[in-house]
MDAnalysis code that builds the backbone (N, CA, C; Angstrom):
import MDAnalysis as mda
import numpy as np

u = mda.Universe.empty(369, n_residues=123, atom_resindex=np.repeat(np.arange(123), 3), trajectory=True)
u.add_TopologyAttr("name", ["N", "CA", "C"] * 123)
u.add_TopologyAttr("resid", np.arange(1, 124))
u.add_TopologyAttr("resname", ["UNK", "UNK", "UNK", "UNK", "UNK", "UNK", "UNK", "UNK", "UNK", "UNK", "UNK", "UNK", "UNK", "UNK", "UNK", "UNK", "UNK", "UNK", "UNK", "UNK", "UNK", "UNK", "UNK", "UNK", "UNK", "UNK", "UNK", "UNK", "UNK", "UNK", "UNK", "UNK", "UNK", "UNK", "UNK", "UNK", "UNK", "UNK", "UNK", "UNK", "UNK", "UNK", "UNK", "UNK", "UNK", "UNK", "UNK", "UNK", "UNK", "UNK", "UNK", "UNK", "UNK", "UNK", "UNK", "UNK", "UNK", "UNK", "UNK", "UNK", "UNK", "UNK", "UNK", "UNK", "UNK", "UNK", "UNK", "UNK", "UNK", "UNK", "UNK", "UNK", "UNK", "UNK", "UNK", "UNK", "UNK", "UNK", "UNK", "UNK", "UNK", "UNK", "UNK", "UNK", "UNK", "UNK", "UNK", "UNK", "UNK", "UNK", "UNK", "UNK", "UNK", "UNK", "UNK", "UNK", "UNK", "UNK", "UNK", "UNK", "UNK", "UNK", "UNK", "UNK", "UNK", "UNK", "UNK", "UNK", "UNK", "UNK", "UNK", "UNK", "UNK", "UNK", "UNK", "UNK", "UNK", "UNK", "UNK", "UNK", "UNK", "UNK", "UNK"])
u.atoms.positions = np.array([
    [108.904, 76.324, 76.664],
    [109.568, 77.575, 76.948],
    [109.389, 78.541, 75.785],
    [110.053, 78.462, 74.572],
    [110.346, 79.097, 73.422],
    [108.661, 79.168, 72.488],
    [108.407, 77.708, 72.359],
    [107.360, 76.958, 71.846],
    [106.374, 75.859, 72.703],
    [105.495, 76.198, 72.428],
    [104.884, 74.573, 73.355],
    [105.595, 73.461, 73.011],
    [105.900, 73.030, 73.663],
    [106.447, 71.618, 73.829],
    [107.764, 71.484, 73.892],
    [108.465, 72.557, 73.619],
    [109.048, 72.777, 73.319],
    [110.498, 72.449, 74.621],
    [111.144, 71.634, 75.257],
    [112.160, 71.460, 75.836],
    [113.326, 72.706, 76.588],
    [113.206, 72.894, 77.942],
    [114.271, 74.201, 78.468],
    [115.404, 73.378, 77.491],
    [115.961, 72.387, 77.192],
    [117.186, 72.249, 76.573],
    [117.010, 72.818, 75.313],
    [116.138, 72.342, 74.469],
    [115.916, 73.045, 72.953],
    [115.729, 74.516, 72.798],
    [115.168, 75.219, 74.052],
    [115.195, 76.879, 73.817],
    [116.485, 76.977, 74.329],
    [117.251, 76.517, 75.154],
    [118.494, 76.982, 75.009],
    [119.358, 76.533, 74.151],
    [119.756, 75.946, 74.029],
    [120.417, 75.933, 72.031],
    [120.096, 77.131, 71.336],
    [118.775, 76.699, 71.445],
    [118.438, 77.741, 70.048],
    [118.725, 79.448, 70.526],
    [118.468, 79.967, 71.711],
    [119.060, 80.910, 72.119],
    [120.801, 81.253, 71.879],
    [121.202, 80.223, 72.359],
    [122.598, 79.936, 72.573],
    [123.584, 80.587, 71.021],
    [123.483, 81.745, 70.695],
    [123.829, 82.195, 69.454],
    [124.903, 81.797, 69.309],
    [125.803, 81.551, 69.937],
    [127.483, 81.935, 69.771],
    [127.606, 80.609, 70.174],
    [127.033, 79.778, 70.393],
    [127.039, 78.360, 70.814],
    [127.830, 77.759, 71.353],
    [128.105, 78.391, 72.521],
    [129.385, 78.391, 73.627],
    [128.904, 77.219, 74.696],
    [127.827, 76.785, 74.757],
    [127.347, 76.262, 75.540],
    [126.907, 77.172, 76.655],
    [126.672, 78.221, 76.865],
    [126.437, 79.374, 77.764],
    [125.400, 80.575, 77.456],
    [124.766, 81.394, 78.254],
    [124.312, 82.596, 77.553],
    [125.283, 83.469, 78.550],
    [125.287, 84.731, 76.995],
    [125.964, 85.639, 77.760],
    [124.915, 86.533, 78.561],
    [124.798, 88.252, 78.606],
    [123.739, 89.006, 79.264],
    [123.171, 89.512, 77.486],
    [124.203, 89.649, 76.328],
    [123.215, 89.569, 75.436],
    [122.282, 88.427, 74.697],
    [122.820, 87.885, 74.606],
    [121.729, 86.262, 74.449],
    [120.752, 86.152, 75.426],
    [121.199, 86.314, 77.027],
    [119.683, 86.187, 77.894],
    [118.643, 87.226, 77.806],
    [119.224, 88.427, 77.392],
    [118.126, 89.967, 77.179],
    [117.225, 89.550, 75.708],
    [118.056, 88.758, 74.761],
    [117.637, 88.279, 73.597],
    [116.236, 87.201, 73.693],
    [116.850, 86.260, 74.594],
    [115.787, 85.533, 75.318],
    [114.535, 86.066, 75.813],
    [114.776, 86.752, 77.153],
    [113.473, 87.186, 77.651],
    [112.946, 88.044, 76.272],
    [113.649, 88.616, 75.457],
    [112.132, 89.471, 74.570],
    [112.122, 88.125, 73.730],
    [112.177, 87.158, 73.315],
    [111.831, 86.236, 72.814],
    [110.538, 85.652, 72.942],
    [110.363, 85.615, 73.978],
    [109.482, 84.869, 75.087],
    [108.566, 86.023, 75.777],
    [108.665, 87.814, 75.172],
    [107.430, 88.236, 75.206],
    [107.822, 89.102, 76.500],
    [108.926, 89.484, 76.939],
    [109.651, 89.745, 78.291],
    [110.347, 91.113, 77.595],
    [109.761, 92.307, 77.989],
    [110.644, 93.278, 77.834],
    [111.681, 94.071, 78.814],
    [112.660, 94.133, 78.559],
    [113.438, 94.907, 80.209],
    [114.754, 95.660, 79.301],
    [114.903, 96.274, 80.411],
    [116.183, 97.294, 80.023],
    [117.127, 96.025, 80.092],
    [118.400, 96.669, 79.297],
    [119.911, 96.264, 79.931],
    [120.321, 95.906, 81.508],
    [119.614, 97.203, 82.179],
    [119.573, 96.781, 83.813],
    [119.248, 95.429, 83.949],
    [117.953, 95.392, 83.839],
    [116.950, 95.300, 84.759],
    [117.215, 93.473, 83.967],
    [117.591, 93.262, 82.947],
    [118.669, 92.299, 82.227],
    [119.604, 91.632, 82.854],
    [120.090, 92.441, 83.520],
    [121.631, 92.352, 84.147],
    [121.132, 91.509, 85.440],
    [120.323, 92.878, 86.002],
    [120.046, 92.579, 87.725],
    [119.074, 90.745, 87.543],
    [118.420, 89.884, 86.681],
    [117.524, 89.094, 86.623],
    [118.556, 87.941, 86.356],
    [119.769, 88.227, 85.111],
    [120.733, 87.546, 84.915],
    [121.716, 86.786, 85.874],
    [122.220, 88.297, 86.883],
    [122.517, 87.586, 87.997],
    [122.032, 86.999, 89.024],
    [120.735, 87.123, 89.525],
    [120.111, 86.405, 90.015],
    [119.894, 85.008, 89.697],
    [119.872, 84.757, 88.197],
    [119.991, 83.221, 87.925],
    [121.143, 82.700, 88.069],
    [122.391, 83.294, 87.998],
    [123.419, 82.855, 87.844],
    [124.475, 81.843, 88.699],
    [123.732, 80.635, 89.406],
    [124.044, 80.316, 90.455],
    [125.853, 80.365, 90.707],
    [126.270, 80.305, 89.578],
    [127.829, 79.863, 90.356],
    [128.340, 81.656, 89.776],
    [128.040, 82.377, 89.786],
    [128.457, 84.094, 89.752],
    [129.913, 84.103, 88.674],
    [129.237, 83.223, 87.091],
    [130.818, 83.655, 86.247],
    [130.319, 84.788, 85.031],
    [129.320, 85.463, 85.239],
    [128.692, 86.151, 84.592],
    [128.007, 85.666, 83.293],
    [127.730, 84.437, 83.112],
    [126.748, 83.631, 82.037],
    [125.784, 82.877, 83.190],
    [125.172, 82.240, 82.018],
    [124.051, 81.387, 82.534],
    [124.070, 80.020, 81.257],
    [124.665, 78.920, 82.992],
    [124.133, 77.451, 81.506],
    [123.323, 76.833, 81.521],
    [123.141, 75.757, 81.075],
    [121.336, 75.194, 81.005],
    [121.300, 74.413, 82.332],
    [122.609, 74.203, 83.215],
    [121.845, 73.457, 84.401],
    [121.517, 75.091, 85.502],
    [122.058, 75.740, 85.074],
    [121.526, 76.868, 86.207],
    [120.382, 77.265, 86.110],
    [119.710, 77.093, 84.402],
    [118.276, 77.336, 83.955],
    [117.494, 76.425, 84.419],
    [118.187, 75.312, 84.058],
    [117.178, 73.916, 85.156],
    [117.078, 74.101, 86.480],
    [117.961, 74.543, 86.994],
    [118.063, 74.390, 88.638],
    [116.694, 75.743, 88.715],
    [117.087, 76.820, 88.113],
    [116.070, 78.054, 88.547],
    [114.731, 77.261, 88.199],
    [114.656, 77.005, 86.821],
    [113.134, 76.463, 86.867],
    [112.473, 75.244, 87.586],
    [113.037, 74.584, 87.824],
    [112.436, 73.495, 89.215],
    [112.569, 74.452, 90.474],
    [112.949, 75.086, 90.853],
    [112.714, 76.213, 92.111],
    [111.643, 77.176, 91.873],
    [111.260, 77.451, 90.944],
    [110.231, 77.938, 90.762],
    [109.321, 77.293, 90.264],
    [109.016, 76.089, 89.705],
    [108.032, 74.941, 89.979],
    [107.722, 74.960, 91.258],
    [108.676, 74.760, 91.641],
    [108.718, 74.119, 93.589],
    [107.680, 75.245, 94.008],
    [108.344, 76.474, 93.876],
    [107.496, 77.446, 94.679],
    [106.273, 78.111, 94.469],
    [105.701, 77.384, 92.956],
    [104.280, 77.693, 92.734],
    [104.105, 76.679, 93.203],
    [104.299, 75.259, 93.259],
    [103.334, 74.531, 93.875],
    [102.559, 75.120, 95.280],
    [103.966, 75.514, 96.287],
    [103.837, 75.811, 97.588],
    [102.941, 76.740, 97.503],
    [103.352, 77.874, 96.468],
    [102.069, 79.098, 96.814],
    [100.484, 78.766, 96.409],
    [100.696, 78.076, 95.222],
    [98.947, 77.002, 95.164],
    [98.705, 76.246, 96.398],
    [99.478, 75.702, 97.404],
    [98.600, 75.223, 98.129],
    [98.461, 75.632, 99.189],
    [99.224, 77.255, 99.372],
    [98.782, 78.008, 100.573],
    [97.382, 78.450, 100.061],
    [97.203, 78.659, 98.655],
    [96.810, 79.494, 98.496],
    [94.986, 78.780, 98.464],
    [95.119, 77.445, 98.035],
    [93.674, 76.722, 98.104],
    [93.572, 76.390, 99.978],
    [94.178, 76.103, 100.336],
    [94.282, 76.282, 101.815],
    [93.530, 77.476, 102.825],
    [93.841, 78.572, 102.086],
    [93.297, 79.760, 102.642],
    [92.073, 79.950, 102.069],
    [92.076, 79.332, 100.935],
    [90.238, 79.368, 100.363],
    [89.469, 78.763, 101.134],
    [89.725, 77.550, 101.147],
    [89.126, 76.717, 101.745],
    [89.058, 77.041, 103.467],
    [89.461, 77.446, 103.911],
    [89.551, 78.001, 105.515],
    [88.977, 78.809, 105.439],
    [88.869, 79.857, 104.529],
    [87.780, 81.239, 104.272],
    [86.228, 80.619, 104.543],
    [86.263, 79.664, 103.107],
    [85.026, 78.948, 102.709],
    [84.437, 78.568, 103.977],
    [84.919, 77.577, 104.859],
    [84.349, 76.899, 106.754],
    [84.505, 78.607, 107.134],
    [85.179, 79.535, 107.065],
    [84.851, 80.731, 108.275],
    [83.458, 81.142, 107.633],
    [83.553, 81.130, 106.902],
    [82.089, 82.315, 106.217],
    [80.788, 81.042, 105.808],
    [81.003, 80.003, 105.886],
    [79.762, 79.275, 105.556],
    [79.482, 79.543, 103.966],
    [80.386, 79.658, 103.198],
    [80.575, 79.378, 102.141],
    [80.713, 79.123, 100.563],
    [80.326, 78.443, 99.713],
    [80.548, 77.400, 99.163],
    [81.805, 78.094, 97.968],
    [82.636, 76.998, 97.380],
    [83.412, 77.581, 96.633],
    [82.804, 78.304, 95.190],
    [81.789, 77.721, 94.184],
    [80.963, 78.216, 93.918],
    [80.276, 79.383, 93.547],
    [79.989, 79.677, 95.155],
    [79.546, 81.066, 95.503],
    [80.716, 81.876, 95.776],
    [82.126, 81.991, 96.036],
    [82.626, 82.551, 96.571],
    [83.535, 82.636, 95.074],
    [83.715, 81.621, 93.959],
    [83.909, 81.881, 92.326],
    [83.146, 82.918, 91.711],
    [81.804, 82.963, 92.012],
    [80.847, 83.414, 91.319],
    [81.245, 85.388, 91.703],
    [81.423, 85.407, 92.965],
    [82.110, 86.692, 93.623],
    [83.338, 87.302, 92.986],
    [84.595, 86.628, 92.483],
    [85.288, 86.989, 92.290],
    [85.203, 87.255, 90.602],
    [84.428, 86.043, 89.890],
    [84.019, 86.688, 88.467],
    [83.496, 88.064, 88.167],
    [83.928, 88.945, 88.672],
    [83.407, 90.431, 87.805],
    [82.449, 90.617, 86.898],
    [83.118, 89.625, 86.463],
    [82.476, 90.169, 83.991],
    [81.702, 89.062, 83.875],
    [81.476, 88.027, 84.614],
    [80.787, 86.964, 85.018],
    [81.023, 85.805, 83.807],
    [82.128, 86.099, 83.300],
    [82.631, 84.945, 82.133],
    [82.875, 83.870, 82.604],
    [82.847, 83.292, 83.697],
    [83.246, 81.952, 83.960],
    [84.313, 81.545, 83.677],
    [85.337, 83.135, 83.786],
    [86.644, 82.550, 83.734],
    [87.515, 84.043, 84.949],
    [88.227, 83.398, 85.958],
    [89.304, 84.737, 86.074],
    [90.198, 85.314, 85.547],
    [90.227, 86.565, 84.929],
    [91.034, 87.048, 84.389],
    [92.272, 87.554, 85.448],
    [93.683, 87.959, 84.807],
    [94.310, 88.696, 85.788],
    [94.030, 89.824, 86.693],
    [92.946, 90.820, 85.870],
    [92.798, 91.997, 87.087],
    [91.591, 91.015, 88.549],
    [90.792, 90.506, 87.715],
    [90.028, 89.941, 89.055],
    [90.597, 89.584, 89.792],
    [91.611, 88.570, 89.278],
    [92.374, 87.966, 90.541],
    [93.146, 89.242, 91.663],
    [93.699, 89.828, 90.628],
    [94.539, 90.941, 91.163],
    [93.663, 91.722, 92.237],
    [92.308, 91.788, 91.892],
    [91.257, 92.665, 93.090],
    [91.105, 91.663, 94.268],
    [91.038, 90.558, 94.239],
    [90.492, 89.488, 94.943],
    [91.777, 89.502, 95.893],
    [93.042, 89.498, 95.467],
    [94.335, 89.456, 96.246],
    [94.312, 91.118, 96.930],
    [93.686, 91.912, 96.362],
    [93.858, 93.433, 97.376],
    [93.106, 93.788, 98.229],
    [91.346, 92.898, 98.165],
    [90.955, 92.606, 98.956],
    [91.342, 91.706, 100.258],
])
């Protein structure tokens, strides 16, 4: 989270300024720019409560656990719609993945960057 290797329990501690066992909305705004995340106070607020499963205006480390295995969960699901639909592309069009990598490389680095992908999804 914080650091590689680094444990959701150990970045929260170490977040955890006031060491209440809790974050408040300033400790979690503290967080996300920690971790490279800039946002208003809003936009803080509005993300805060959204994690906040039981609505007491903090966030504790099982509500952080619970959010981040739900969003594990739901990249898995979207990776395997998402090789799913490749692969169904790949049999409609005759194919190969390959060739259809080699298409979406732009800059032809043999790697996707975010905007490629980002063109490849607006296509």
């Amino acid at each position: 989270m914080g650091r590689v290797g680094q444990t959701p329990e150990q970045f929260f501690t170490e977040i955890d300024a006031d060491r209440t066992g809790d974050l408040d909305q300033v400790e979690f705004q503290a967080a996300l720019e920690r971790v490279g995340i800039k946002v208003s106070v809003e936009q803080a607020a509005g993300a805060m409560k959204a994690l906040d499963l039981d609505d007491d205006g903090t966030l504790e480390i099982s509500e952080l656990i619970s959010n981040l295995k739900e969003f594990s969960r739901l990249r898995r699901v979207k990776a395997a719609k998402a090789l799913r639909e490749t692969l169904g592309y790949t049999r409609r069009t005759n194919t190969s993945i390959t060739q259809l990598f080699s298409r979406m490389d732009a800059d032809g680095s043999g790697d996707l960057d975010l905007l490629e992908l980002q063109e490849v999804f607006r296509r």
